[in-house]
KEPA-955102 format. One record per residue (C-alpha): x negated, y, z. Coordinates in steps of 0.25 Angstrom, whole numbers, plus 5000, padded with zeros to 4 digits. Layout:
N
XYZ ...
//
This chain:
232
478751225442 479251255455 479851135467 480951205474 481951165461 481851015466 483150925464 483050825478 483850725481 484150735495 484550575500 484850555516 483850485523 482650575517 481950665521 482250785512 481550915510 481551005522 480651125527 479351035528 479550985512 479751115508 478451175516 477651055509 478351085495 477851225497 476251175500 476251085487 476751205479 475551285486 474651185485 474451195469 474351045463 473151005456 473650975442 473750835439 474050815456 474250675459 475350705473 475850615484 476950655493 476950575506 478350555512 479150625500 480450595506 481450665494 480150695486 480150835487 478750865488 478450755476 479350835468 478750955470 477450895469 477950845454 478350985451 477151045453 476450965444 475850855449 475450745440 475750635449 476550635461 476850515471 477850505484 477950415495 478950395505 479250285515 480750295515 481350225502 482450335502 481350425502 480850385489 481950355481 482450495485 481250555481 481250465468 482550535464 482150655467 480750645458 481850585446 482850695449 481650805447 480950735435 479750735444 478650625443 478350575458 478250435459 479050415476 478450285481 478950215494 478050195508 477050245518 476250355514 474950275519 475150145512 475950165498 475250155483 475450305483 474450305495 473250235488 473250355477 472550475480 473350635477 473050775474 474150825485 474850745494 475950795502 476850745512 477850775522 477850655533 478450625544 478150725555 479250745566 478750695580 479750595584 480150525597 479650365595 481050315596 481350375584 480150325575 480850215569 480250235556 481850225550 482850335545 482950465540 481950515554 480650435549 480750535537 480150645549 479950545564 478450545564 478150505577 477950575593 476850665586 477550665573 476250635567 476550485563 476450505547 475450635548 474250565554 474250445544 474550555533 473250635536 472350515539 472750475524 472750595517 471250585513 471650445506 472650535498 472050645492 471050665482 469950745483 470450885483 471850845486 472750895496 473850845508 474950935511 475650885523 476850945530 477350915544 477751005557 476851075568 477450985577 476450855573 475250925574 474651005562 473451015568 473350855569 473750845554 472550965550 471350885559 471850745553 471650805541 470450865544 469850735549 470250655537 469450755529 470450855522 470551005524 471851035530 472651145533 474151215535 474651275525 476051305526 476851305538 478451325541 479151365553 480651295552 481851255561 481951125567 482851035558 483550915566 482650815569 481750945578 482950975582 483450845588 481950825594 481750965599 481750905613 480750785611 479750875603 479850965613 479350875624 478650815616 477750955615 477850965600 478951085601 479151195609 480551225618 481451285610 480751275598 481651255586 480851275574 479551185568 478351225559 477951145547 476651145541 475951095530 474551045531 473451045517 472350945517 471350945506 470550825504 469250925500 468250835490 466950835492 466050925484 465950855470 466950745471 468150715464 469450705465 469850575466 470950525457 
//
């Protein structure tokens, strides 16, 4: 059954599907789900990429998000769907949903480099403030990911070109998954670029003049070693 028929609630305050989701959505779909998937979305935000997750047939999904109207949104959602995703409330690093292990996790973190004034951790902008390097939630995602994923499981992560890809693919690396890009999307500023065309630009993420950005998604397999198991 296909994803695009969806019925999201869209509730102010979060973070609803854009351009990036839809991007992830497309890589899951690509990435064929083991039967019986056990899936985890970090930062779900409406649940979207949970949902899809469900309707494609995994057997257990999971959601977490760090904003309470985050989760109950993506809880209605899941109920308006007749989907079975289980949305939980915390940090990725440190919530029950963490100490389980998953055949695909995905996640669409926080990733816009933001000036430090604005890092206050409150309102609508901690759904996308990440930091001067925009890469305060993708470092500590892709130093976990091995603690996530079963043998043979696999991370899709999606984020801009302008936090460093090549960071996210040598992390990765180092933490003993194969890693790579696969899917990429060019796409205009949306307000927040927009209204931070100028620091990005002195800060040496964007180019003068430039109006639009690059999204990517980044696979990492979690390759078993010959004649293990998966781990359940």
């Amino acid at each position: 059954m296909g994803t695009t028929n969806l019925t999201l609630l869209k509730t102010w305050g979060v973070y609803g599907p854009q351009g990036d989701s839809y991007l992830l959505r497309e890589s899951l779909e690509r990435a064929a789900l083991p039967q019986g998937a056990h899936v985890l979305d970090v930062c779900t935000g409406s649940g979207l990429i949970a949902l899809a997750a469900a309707r494609l047939g995994a057997h257990r999904v999971r959601a977490v998000d760090s904003c309470y109207r985050a989760v109950l949104t993506a809880r209605c959602n899941a109920w308006l769907n007749r989907l079975p995703v289980h949305v939980e409330h915390g940090d990725f690093r440190s919530c029950r949903a963490a100490h389980h292990r998953y055949h695909v996790v995905t996640a669409n973190p926080p990733y816009v480099p933001s000036p430090a004034a604005t890092n206050d951790g409150h309102g609508r902008a901690r759904a996308w403030d990440a930091g001067p390097d925009g890469r305060r939630y993708l470092d500590r995602l892709c130093a976990m990911a091995p603690q996530l994923l079963t043998a043979g499981g696999t991370i899709l992560i999606v984020h801009s070109t302008l936090c460093a890809p090549d960071r996210t693919l040598r992390l990765l690396g180092e933490a003993g998954l194969k890693a790579s890009i696969v899917a990429r999307r060019h796409q205009p500023f949306g307000p927040v670029l927009k209204a931070r065309a100028t620091w990005l630009t002195e800060q040496g993420l964007l180019e003068h003049g430039q109006t639009e950005e690059e999204l990517l998604v980044i696979r990492a397999d979690h390759i078993p070693d010959p004649g293990s198991e998966p781990l359940p």
